[in-house]
N, C-alpha and C positions, 0 to 999 in steps of 0.2 A: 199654830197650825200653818203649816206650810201648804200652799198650792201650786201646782203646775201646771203652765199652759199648755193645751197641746200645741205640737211642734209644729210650725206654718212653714213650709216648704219656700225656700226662696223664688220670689218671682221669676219664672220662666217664659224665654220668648218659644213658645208653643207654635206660633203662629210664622215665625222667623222662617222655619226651614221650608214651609210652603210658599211664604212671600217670595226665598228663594228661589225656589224653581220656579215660580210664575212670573218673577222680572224676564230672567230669561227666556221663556215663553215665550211674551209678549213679544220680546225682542225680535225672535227668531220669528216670529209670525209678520213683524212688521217688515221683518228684510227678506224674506222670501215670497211676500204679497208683493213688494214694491218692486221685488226684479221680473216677477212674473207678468206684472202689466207692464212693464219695459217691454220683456219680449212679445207680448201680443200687439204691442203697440210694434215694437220693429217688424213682425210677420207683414203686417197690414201694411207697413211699407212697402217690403218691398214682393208685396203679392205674391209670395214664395210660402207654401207650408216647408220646415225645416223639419223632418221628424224628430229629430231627438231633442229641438228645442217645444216643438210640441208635443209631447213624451211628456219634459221637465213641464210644464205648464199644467197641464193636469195630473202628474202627481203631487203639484205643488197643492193645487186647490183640493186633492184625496186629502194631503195632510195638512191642510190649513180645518179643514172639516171633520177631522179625526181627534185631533190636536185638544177640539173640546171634551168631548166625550171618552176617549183613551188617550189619557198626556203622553205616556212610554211609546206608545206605537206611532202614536203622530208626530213626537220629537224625532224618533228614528227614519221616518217616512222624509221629515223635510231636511233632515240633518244628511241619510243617505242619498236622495236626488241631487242636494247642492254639491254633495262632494264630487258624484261622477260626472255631473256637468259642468264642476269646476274642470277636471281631469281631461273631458271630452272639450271643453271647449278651447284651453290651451293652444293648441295651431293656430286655431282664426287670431283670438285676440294678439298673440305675439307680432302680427302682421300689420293691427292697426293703433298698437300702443305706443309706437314711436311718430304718429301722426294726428298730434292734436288737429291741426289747423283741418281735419274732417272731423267735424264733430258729433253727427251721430254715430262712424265709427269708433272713434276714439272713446267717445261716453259710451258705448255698447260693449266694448271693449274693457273698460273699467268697471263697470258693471259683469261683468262676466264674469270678471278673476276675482277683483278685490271683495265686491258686493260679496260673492259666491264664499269667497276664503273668511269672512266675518260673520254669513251666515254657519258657516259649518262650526266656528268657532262657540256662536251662540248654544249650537243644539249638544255641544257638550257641554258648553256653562250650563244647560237646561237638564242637561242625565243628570249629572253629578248635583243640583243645585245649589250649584256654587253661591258665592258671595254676591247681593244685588247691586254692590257696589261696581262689580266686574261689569255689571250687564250696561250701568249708567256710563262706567268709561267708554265700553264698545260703541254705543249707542254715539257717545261727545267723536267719537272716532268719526266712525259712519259719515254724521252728518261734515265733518271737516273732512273728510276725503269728497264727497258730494261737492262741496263749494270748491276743494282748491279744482277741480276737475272742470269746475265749468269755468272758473279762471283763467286756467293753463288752455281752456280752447279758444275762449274769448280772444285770448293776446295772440295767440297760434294764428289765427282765424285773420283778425286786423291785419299783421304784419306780410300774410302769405298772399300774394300776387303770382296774378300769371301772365303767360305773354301774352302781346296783343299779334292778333292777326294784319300780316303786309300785306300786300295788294295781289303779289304775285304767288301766295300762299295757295297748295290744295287743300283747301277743305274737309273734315270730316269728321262726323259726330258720332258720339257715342251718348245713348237716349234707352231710358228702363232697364239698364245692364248688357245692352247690346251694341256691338260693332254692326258698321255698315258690312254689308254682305263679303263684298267685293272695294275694294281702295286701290285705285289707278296713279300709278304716277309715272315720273320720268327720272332715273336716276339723275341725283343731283339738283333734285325739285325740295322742298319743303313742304314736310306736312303739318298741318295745324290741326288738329287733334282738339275737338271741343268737348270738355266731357259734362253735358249740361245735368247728370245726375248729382241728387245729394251724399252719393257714397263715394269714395276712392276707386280711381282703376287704378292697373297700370297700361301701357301699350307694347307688349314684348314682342318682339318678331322673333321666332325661334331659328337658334343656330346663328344669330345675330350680336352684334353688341348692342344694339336697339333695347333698352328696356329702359322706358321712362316712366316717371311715377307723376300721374294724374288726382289731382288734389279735388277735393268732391267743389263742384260748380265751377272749374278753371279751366281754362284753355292753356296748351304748350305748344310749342312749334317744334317739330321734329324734322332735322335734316335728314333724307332720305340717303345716302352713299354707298347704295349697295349695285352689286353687279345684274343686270337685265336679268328676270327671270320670275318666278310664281316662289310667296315667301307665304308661312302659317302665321296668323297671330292672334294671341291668345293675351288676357289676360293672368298676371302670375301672384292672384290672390287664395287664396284657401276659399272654397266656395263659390268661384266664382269660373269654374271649369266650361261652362257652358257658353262661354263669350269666346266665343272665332270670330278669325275674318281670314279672306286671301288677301293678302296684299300683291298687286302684278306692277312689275316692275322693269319699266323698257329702257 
């Protein structure tokens, strides 16, 4: 007499294709929490609400709170914010990713794009639930772009000096994003230009060849060689529109 076993189905990973899309979940939820307290943490610096940075900040925390409850609409919610404020954010960052030695711009900056271009990457490893493998690479990623970032400001930062102020130097600061009102000089005078904030200017005199780039906490000396007369100056950062001054020039 013969008997037969019933037929035992080969072990299956059942549980794989959820483990999947929850690595990347997780992913996407740790990288658009951590940029989101960056930007509330730069708001508060520089005592400016930004709308669309504050926009992305609370959508971010709608779909970090969705995310549990609806995975599809909350992956969608944090996957679609990062990419238009990827998109949106573009001008500014381009202005301060050639300037490690400012370091809150320059890591604000990296944070913007790259953080932003690895979150949107996760929330599609997270639709499709891809391989958890993908989510461990991005993640090894992540964190080595995090550190080389604060390396390359670190050494930026030591090596960049500014000039020191002469005796016979005018004077004038730049404090909380703002120029002095008015800046008097004498053609053929020197100006010294202190910029005691933590973020990058520049000092442009419009219609000028005058455009110097002001390193966050440094001072430059700026020769004055222009013809007698009343000059605009402005700051030539994205964002940063709101920083005049007259320059008068005898």
């Amino acid at each position: 007499m013969t008997t037969t076993s019933p037929h035992t189905p080969p072990l299956t990973t059942s549980t794989d294709h959820a483990a999947d899309g929850a690595a990347w979940v997780r992913l996407l939820a740790w990288l658009t929490g951590i940029i989101a307290a960056v930007e509330v943490i730069f708001l508060g610096m520089i005592a400016t609400v930004v709308p669309p940075i504050a926009a992305g900040i609370v959508l971010t925390i709608v779909g970090l709170v969705v995310v549990r409850r609806a995975r599809r609409v909350g992956i969608a919610i944090l996957g679609l914010t990062s990419l238009l404020l990827l998109l949106g954010f573009a001008p500014f960052a381009a202005s301060h990713l050639g300037h490690p030695e400012s370091a809150i711009d320059f890591t604000h900056a990296v944070i913007g794009t790259v953080g932003r271009l690895l979150a949107v990457i996760a929330a599609v490893g997270a639709w499709r639930k891809a391989s958890p493998a993908g989510a461990r690479r991005l993640a090894v990623a992540a964190i080595g772009i995090a550190c080389l970032t604060v390396a390359i400001s670190s050494i930026a930062m030591l090596v960049s000096t500014g000039d020191t102020a002469q005796a016979d130097d005018v004077p004038t600061v730049i404090a909380d994003s703002y120029f002095a009102d008015t800046i008097s000089v004498t053609s053929g005078d020197t100006l010294y230009v202190d910029n005691t904030d933590v973020f990058r200017h520049t000092f442009t005199v419009v219609d000028t060849t005058i455009d110097v780039e002001l390193p966050a906490s440094v001072g430059v000396r700026v020769p004055i060689e222009l013809p007698a007369g009343v000059y605009d100056v402005i700051c030539d950062i994205p964002g940063h529109e709101h920083m005049t001054a007259t320059l008068e020039v005898e």
